[in-house]
N, C-alpha and C positions, 0 to 999 in steps of 0.2 A: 504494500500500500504506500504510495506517495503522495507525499501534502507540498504544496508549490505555493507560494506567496506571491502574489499577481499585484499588488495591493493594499495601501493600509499598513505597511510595513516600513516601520522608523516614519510614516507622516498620517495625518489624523483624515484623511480622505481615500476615496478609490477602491474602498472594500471590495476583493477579489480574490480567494481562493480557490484550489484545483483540487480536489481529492480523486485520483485514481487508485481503484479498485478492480484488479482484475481488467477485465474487458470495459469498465462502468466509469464514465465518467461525468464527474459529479462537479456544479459552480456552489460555492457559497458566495450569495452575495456579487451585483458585477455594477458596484458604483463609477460613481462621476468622480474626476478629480478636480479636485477647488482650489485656490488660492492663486498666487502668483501664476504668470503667462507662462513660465518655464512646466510647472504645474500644468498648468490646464493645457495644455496643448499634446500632453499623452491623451485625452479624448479622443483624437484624432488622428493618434498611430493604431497601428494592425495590435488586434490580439495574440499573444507570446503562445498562444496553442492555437491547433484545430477546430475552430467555432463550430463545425458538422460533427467533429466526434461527440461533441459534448451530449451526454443525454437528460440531465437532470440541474435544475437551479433551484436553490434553496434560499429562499428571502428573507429575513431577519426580520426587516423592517421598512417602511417605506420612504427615510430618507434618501432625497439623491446619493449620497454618498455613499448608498449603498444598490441604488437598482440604478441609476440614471444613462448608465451603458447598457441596457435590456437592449435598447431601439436598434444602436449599433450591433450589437450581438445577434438581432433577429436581421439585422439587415445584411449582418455577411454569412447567413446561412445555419443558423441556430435551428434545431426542427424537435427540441424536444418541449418537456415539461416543466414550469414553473409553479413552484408552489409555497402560500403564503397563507397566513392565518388571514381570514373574513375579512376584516378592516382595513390590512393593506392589501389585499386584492382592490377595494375600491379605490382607496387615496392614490396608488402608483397611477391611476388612467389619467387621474388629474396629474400629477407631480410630471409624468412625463412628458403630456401637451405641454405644459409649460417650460419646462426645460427646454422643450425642441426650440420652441420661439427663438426663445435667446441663446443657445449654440450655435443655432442657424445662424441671427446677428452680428456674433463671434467670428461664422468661419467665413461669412460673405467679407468682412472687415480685414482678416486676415490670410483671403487669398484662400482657402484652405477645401480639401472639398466634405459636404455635408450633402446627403443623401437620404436623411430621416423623414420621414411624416407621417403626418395623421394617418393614414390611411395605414400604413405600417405598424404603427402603434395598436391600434383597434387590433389586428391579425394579431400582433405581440398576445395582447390582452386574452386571447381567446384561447390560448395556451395556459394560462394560469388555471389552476386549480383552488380551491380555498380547503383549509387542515383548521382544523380547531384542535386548543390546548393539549398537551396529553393523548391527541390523538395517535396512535400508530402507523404507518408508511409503508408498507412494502413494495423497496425500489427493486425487487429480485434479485437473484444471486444471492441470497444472504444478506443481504442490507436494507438496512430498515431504519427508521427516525420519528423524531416527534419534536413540535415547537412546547416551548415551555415559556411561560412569563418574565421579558425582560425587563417589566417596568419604566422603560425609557420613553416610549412614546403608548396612544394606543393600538394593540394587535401588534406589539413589538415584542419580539421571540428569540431567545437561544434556543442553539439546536441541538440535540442529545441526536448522536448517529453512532449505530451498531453496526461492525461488518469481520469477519473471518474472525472472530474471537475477540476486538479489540471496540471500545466506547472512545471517542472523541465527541466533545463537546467544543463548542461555538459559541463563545458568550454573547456575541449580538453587541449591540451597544446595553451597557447596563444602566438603569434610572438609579437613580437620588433615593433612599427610604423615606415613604410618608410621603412622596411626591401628590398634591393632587390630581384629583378624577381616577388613576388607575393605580391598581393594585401594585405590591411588592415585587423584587427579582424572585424568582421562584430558587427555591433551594433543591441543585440539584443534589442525587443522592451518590454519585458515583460515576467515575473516566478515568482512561488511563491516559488519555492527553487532552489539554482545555490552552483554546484558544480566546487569550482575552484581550478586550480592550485596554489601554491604557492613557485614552483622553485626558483627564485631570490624575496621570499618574503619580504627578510630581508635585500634587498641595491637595491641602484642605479646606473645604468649604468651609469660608467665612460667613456661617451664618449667625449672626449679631441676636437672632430673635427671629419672631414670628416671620415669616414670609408676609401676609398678610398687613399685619401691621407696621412690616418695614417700609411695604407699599405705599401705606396711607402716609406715611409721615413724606414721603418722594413728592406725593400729590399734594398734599398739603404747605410744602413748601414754596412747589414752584407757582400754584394758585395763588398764594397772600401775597408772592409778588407780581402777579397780574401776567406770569410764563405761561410758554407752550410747552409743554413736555413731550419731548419726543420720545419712544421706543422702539428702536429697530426690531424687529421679533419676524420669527421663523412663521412660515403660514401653517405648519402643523407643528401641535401640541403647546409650544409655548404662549403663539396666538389663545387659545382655549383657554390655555391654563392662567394665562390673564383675563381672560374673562370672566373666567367660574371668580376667582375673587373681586372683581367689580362686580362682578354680581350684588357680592356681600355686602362689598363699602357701601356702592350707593341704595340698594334695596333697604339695607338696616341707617339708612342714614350717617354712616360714620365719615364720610367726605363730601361737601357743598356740590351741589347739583352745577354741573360742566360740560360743552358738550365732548362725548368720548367719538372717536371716528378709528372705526378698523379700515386701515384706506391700503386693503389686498381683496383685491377677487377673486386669486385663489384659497386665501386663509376664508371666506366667506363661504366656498364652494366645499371646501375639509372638515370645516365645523358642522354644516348641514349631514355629513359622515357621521359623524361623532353623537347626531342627536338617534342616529341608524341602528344605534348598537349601545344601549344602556349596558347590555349583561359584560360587555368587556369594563365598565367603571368599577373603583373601588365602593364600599358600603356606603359610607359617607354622601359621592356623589348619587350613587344609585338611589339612597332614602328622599334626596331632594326631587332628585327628577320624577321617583313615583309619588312624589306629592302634590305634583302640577305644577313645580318651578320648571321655569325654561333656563336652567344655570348656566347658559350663554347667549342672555340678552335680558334687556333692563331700561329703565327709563333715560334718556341721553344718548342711546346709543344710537350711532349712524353708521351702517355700511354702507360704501363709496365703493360700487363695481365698476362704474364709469368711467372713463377720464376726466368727463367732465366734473363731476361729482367731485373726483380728488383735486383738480383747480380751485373749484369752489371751497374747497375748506380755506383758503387762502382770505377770503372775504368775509368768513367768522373773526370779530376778532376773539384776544386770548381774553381771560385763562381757555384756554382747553388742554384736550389729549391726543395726539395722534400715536397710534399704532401700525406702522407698516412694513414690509417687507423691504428690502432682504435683512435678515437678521445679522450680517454682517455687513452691512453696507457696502456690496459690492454688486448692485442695481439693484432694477424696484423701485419702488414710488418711497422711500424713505430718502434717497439721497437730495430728491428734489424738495423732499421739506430740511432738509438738513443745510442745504446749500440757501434754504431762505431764516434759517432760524441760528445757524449756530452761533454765529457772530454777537448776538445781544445777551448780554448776562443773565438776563432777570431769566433765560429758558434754561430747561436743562437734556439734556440725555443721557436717558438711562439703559443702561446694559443689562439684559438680562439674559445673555447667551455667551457662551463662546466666542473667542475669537479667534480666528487661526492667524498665525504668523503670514503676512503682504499683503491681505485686505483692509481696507481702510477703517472696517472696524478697528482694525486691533491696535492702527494707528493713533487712531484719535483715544482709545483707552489706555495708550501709553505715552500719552501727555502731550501730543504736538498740536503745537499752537498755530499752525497755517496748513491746510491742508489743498488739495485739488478737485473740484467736484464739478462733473462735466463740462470741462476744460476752464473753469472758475478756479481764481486763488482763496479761499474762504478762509478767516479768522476763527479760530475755535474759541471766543468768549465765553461760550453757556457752560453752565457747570456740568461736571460728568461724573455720574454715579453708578451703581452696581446694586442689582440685589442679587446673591449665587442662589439664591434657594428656589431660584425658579429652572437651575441647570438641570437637564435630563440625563446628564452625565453624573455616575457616580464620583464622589472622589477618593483617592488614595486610602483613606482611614476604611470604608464599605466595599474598594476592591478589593481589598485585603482579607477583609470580614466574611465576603463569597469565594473568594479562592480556599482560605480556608477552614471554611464551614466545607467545603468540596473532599480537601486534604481531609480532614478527619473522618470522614461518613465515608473514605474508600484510601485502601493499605495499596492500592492497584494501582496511583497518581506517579506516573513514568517522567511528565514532562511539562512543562505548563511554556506558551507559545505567547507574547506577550507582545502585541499589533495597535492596529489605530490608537496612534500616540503620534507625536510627534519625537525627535531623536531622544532628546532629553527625559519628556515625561515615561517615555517608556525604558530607559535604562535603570533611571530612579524607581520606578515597581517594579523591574526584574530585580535589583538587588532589593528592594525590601522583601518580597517575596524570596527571595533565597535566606535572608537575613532571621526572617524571623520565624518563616515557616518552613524553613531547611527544605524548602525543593528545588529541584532542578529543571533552569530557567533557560531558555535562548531570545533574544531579538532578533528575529530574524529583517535580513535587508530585501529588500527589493527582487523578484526572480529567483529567491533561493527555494531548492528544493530537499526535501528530507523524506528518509522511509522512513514507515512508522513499522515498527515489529512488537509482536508479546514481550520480547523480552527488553532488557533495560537500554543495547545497544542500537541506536542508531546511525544512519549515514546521510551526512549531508552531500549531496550530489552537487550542490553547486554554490 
């Protein structure tokens, strides 16, 4: 059995792995790469295998970073099977259309060729399958899987796969504990190899206090000085998971009545997802929503699918709220409220996501005071702040907590594979992992490939 890292490997995007089995081979995961143009421009190199051999895709989850090459991969000749828990079978058809857009954008700009579309997409689609929790698999030949609760988005899954005597697990992207709307990472109970993330491998979530009421004090700041508060935010989950708490503030009265604008038409089109599938919520959401709250919508609240809509929030004046995409400010209708807000003090921007290293998120969150925004020199005046409690990413202190809640419930743990990180965060969890839970750790780079065998020795091929 051979494990090939395609992907996601020493950088926090492009989730790709190969598992050949015998005659069988199998994708986990076949995202998009993000960040800087050196970055993104593997989108548009050939796949490092045979796209026709491939027979099976296993989706974790439905961020780009993890399917956003489906369209590519159906388009150079992919003919098998995808398969994804309920709720990202629907979000991918949306996440995709939209991505095409602006790849498209990208390779027109860049000379490059792009060959995706709708029509493509839809065929993609019609290959997916949908698997629920704990469901069982059989890929044939002796191998078989099941998605299990990643708590990072909803219908987000690691994946437990069994084949010739040997368990490999897939962590997926893992959530934050106690995150709202869904449920915890599932505890798995036994592998002899686990492939995990290592996103925030190298800190701790600074959570100061309530999520909620970190929130209200952000809003309440930038309102008594008469600001617009902006928030970059991802159009699935985080989107949500800011609204399920405005829900709270303004429904219970605990922040002055403002108007709020989610100014994404895809986060608009992923929420209406989300109201599709109560039984994926944790208890808490679940009690609300069968009680006749709608815990993502509320008095103040305006969705902007139009453009023109999103112009017009411009003719409100503040206090208000705007919410929109990208959640790293690297397009979307955020930049163009950023390029009109940032410069005045009394606004603020708050970060409630990630940022990867050469997006202008992560610029502006590491303090620069002149930035470039659609070919504009913008002054960073407005104040910039953080809540973490809203990351869908676990941090170091809970990956640690699940790697080794894993080590102890199995004497059988050969190897633990330590990915989607960037260089640093992931070499800092490989040694704390070795450090304090005495297993044996690799980072793997880019294209490296390894057997996996019953017993302890391995080979790296490459």
């Amino acid at each position: 059995m051979k494990l090939s890292f395609h992907g996601a490997a020493r950088m926090v995007t492009g989730s790709n792995y190969l598992l050949e089995i015998g005659d069988k081979k199998i994708l986990i995961d076949c995202g998009l790469f993000q960040g800087p143009r050196r970055i993104e421009e593997k989108n548009y190199e050939p796949f490092p295998y045979r796209v026709e051999d491939i027979d099976f895709v296993l989706i974790t989850h439905a961020h780009l970073d993890h399917t956003g090459r489906l369209p590519k991969l159906f388009n150079d000749g992919f003919k098998g099977k995808v398969f994804a828990t309920a709720p990202t079978v629907d979000f991918v058809g949306f996440m995709l259309e939209d991505s095409q857009k602006i790849l498209h954008r990208k390779a027109v700009r860049k000379g490059l060729s792009f060959n995706w579309n709708g029509r493509q997409i839809k065929e993609l689609m019609d290959r997916f399958e949908a698997v629920g929790y704990r469901e069982e698999v059989d890929l044939g030949n002796q191998i078989k899987f099941k998605f299990r609760e990643a708590g990072h988005i909803l219908g987000s899954a690691s994946v437990e796969l069994e084949a010739k005597g040997i368990k490999i697990v897939f962590s997926g992207d893992i959530g934050y504990p106690q995150a709202p709307i869904i449920n915890d990472p599932a505890e798995i109970e036994d592998a002899n190899y686990l492939i995990v993330e290592s996103t925030y491998g190298d800190r701790i979530h600074e959570v100061r206090g309530n999520t909620r009421e970190l929130l209200e004090e952000v809003i309440e700041k930038t309102i008594n000085r008469n600001g617009v508060l902006l928030i970059p935010s991802f159009a699935l989950e985080r989107t949500q998971r800011l609204l399920y708490h405005f829900n709270d503030l303004v429904e219970n009265k605990k922040i002055p009545s403002v108007p709020i604008f989610v100014d994404s038409p895809l986060a608009i089109k992923l929420t209406e997802i989300y109201r599709k599938y109560p039984e994926y919520y944790d208890q808490e959401a679940y009690d609300l929503f069968s009680s006749g709250d709608d815990i993502f919508n509320f008095p103040g609240l305006e969705l902007t699918l139009t453009t023109k809509k999103s112009k017009e929030i411009n003719e409100v004046a503040g206090p208000k709220i705007i919410i929109a995409g990208s959640g790293m400010s690297q397009g979307g209708r955020i930049i163009h409220h950023e390029l009109r807000y940032l410069s005045d003090p009394k606004n603020m921007l708050l970060f409630v996501t990630y940022q990867v290293e050469g997006t202008l998120g992560r610029k502006i969150f590491e303090g620069a005071k002149n930035v470039k925004i659609l070919g504009h020199n913008v002054e960073v005046n407005a104040e910039i702040a953080r809540v973490d409690g809203y990351s869908s990413h676990a941090d170091q202190k809970s990956l640690l907590k699940w790697v080794g809640g894993i080590s102890k419930r199995s004497s059988q743990l050969k190897k633990v594979f330590v990915c989607h990180g960037e260089e640093n965060p992931s070499q800092v969890l490989s040694d704390k992992i070795t450090q304090d839970l005495g297993l044996n750790v690799i980072v793997p780079v880019l294209g490296q490939s390894i057997i996996l065998t019953k017993n302890n020795k391995n080979s790296k091929l490459n």
